[in-house]
N, C-alpha and C positions, 0 to 999 in steps of 0.2 A: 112488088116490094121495093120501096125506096132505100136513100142507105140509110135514114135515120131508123128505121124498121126495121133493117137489114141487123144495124148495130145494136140497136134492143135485145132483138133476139138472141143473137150472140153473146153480150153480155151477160142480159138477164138471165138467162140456162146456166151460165158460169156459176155468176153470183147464186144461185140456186145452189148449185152445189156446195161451194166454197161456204154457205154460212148453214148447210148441212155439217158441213166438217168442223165446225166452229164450237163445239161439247165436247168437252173431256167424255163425258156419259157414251155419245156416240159413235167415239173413237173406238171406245173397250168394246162396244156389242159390235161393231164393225168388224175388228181383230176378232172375238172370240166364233162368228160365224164365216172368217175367213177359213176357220179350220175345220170346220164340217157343219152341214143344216142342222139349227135348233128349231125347238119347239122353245114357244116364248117361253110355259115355267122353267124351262132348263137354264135362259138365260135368267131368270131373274135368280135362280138360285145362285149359278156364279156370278153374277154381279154383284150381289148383295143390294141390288136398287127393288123398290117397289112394283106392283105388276104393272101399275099405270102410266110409272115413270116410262118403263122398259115398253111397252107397247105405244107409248108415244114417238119417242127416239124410234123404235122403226116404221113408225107411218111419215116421219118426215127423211126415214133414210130410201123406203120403198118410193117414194112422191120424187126423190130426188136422181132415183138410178140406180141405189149402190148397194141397193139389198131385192129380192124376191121374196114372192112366199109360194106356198103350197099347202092343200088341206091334207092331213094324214089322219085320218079317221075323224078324231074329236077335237084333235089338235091341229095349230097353224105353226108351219115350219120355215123359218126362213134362210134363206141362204145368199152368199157374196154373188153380186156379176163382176163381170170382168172387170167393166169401170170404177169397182167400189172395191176391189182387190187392188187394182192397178193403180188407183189413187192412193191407198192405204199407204201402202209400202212405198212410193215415190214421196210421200209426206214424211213420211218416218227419216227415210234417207236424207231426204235434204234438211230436215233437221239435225240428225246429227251431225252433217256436212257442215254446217253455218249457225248452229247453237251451243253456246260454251255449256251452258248450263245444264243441256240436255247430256253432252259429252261429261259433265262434271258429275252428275246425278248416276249413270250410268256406271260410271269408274269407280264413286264411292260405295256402290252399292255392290255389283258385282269384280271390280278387281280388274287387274290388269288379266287380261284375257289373250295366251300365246295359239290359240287354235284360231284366230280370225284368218289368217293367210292360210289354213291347212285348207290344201284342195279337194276342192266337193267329190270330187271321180274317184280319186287316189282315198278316199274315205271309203267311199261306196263299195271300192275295188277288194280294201280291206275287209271288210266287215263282211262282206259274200266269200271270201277264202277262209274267214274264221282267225285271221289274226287278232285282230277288235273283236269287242264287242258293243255294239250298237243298241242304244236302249232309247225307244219312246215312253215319255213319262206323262204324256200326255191320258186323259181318258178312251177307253178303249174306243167309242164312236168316231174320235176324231181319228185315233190309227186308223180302224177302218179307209175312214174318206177319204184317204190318202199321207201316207208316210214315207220317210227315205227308204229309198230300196236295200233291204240290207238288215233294216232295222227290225228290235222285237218290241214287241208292246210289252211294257210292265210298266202299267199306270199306278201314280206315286201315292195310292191308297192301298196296292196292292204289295208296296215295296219292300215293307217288314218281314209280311210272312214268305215272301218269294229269295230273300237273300239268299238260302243255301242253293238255288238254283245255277244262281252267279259265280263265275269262275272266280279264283282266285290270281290265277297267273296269267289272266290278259288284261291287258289294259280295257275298260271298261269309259265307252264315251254317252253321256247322258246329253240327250234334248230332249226341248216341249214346245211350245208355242212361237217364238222367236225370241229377239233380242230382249225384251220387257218383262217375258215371262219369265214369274219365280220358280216355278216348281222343278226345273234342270238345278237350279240351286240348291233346291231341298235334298233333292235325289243326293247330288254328289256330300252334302253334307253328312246324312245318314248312312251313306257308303264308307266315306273313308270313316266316320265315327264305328265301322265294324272292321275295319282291316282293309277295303277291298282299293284298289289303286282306279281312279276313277277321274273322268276328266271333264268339265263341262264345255260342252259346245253351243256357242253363241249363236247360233242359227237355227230355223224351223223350216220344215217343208217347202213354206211359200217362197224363202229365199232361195233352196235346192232350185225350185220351179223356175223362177226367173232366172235361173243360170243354165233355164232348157233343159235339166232334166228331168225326165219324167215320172212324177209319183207311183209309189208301188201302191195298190188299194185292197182292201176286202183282209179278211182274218193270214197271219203269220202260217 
């Protein structure tokens, strides 16, 4: 191998990647099987894209590294690799590091956010002695595949009828997906629209993860 060949290669595998990551479309089904394997109709249902759109976006994310699949009976299941995880999230952050707009869009929408410095351990620590209360509001498949240690699932379809379950005299912290996702929003809105003192937490599992903690997985 010469070094013009040498430089090709290297490049061109990049560039593979990089214009993989270059769709809004395949950012969302990236994130949304960062958080547990789907079967493609699963994803196209939260997407809301077409089944053709959503199974194209993953034969150019599978081609590219940053997705797998696997057959589960009738269905095909796909899930994050490492490099399609590890990209995610380094994209996300140096976006917000270096984009106003990202930072502007974020703030108008969800609010100035005081739990960003609260430490992940001193959360965890809590929420295992019962001071917090710890709520995944995510769907229960994704609690399954892994959730903050601590936490209970009460996914935010379930959240109406499950209220009386919810303490009233702890502080109550809501997460879902990470930074982008609505549904921590929904949660805490619905909460305090019943009384309950409730706090949104701007982070999801995968950020717990890269701070080397280790996901709790399988049913509460």
């Amino acid at each position: 191998m010469n070094n013009k060949e040498f430089k090709g290669l290297i490049y061109g595998r990049l560039a593979q990647v990089a214009k993989c990551l270059s769709d809004a479309g395949r950012l969302e089904i990236l994130d949304m099987v960062t958080q547990a394997p789907k079967p493609v109709e699963q994803l196209v249902a939260e997407t809301k894209m077409t089944l053709g759109t959503v199974s194209h976006h993953l034969q150019l994310l599978k081609r590219a590294g940053l997705v797998t699949s696997r057959k589960d009976g009738r269905y095909v299941v796909y899930s994050h690799t490492t490099l399609g995880r590890d990209l995610f999230t380094q994209l996300c952050a140096a976006g917000e590091t270096h984009l106003a707009e990202i930072r502007m869009a974020m703030l108008d929408f969800f609010g100035h956010d005081d739990l960003e410095a609260l430490d992940e351990r001193e959360l965890i620590k809590k929420a295992r002695d019962r001071e917090i209360m710890l709520i995944d509001v995510r769907p229960e498949n994704e609690y399954e595949a892994g959730h903050i240690p601590g936490a209970v699932s009460v996914p935010i379809k379930e959240l109406e009828k499950r209220l009386k379950s919810l303490p009233r005299t702890k502080d109550i912290f809501a997460y879902c997906r990470g930074r982008y996702c609505v549904l921590s929003t929904e949660a805490t809105k619905t909460l305090r629209k019943n009384g309950y003192r409730v706090l949104r937490l701007p982070r999801g599992p995968m950020d717990f993860q890269a701070k080397g903690i280790t996901l709790s997985v399988g049913k509460q």
